[in-house]
N, C-alpha and C positions, 0 to 999 in steps of 0.2 A: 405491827402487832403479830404476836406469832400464841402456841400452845400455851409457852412459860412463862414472857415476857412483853414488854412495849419499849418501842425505843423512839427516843422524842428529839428534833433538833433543837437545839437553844444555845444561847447567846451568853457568855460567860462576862458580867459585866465589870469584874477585876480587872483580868486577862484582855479583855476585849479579843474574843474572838470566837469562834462559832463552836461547838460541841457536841455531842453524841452522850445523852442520857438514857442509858438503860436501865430499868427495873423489871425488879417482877411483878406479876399480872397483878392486882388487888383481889382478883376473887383467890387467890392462893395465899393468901396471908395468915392461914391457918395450919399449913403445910410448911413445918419448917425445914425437913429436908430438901425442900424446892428451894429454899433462901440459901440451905446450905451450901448446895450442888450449885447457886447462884456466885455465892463468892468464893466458890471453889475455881469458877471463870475466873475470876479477879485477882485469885493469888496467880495461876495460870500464866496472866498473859503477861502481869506486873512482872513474873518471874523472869521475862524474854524480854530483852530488850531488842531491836531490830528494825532497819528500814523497812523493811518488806510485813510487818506484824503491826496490826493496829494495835494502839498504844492505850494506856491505860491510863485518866490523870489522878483520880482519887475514888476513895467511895465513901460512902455516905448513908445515913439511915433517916428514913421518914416513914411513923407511923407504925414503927417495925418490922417495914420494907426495907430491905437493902438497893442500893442502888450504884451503880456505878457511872463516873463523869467520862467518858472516851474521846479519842482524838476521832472529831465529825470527818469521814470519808464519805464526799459528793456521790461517788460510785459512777458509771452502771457497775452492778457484779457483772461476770462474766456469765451470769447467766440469762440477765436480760440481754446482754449481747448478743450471747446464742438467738436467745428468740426473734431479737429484730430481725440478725444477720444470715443465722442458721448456721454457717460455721466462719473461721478466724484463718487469715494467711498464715502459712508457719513462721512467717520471722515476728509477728505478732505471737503466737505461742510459744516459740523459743524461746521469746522474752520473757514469760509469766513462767515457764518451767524452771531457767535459771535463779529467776528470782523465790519463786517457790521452794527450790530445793535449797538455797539460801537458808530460808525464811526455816525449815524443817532442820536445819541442822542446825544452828542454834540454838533450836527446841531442845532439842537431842540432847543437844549440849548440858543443858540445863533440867535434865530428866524430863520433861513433855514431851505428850504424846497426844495428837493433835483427834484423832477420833473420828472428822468429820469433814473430811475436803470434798469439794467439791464445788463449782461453777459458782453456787450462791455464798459461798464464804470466801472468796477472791475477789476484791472487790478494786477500784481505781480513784486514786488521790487527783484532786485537780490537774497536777501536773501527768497525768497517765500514769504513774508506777503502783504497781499492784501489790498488794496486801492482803495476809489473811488474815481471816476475820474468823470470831464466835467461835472462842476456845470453851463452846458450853459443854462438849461430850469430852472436855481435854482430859488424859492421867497423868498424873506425876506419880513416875514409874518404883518411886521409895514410899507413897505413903496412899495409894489409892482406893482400900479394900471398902472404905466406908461408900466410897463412890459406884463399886461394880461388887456387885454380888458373882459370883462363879453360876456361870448358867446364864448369865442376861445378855439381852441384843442389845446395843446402840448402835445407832447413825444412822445411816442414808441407804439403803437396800441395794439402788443400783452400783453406786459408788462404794461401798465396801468391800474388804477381800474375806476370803472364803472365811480365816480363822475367827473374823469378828462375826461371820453370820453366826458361826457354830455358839460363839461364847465370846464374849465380850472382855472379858480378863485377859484373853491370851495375845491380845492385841501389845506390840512393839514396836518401834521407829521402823522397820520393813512393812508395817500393815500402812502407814503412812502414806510410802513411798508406791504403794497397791494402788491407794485412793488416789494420788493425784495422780500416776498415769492413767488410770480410769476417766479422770476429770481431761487433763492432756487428750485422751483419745477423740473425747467427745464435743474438744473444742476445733480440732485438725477435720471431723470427720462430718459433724455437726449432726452424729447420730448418738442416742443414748447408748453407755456399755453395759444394759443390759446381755445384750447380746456384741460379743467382741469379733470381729471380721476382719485378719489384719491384712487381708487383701485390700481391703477400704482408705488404708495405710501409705502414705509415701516409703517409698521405699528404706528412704534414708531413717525411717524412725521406725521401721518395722524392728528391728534386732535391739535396741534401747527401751521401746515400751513392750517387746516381748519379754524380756528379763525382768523388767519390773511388776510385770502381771503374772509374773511366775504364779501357780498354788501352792508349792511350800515356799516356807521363806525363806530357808536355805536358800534356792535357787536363786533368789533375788539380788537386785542390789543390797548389799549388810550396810550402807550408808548412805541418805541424803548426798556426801561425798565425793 
């Protein structure tokens, strides 16, 4: 259960097989731009198709709640892992960074813009292959205005890059690529990027997550890529 939503396992008795139902809260049912910004996820993730991207199977309305049916990921996120483990071997996060920047061009591909990466939205499919997850702060870069006022913050404070602290709009597939080496950093170091140390850094990823934490985004990688 989170601010907006609950998410429930169940049991798909057609299909026969297990599932991830998300809805919105019941005490927000009177807020319909919450429902909106709800299946604005849904057109979002339906839009990306991808190994690496938890899947979308239908949606659905009850009571005049929307609701979406998602492909159930057992998990941990990577961010319970952090906390059992404290931090991750790098050929364990070499792997989630390949398959994240996968997973991010794609998006790309397809106009999304993912909003909010980071540890608790990467999560792990029974077989171990990692997946992002809760496209709820996603843009689609052709039609988002109703979604971001000019002037407003989303995501995640420690994990976002500078453009989205300032304003929310001005976010682009480079603001992305901000947030998972931030996520990246903090799985290699097993310290929050609040604060970025790239002495804390194996060497060999110093010069790759330096570029991608650039502050402008010129500087950066210009693609997932």
């Amino acid at each position: 259960e989170g601010g907006m939503g609950v998410v429930y396992r169940a049991h798909d008795p057609s299909l026969q097989r297990t599932v991830a139902i998300k809805r919105v809260h019941p005490r927000l049912k009177d807020h319909r731009d919450i429902s909106d910004k709800f299946l604005a996820e849904a057109r979002a993730i339906a839009a990306v198709n991808h190994p690496n991207i938890g899947q979308i199977h239908a949606i659905h309305d009850e009571d005049d709640l929307p609701y979406l049916v998602m492909e159930f990921l057992p998990g941990p996120s990577f961010e319970e892992e952090l906390n059992e483990r404290g931090k991750l071997p790098i050929e364990e996060v070499l792997k989630v960074a390949i398959s994240a920047t996968r997973a991010l061009e794609e998006a790309r591909n397809q106009g999304i813009i993912h909003r909010d990466i980071k540890p608790a939205n990467i999560l792990l499919t029974g077989d171990g292959v990692p997946k992002l997850t809760d496209f709820g702060l996603a843009k689609a870069e052709s039609r988002d205005h109703t979604m971001t006022m000019t002037g407003a913050v989303l995501g995640t404070l420690d994990f976002m890059p500078p453009e989205q602290r300032q304003d929310a709009s001005l976010v682009d597939a480079r603001s992305d690529l901000w947030s998972l080496a931030a996520t990246l950093y903090q799985m290699v170091t097993g310290k929050s990027p609040k604060i970025i140390r790239f002495d804390s850094l194996p060497q060999s990823l110093t010069n790759v997550l330096g570029q991608a934490l650039e502050e402008n985004k010129t500087d950066r990688y210009q693609s997932a890529s």
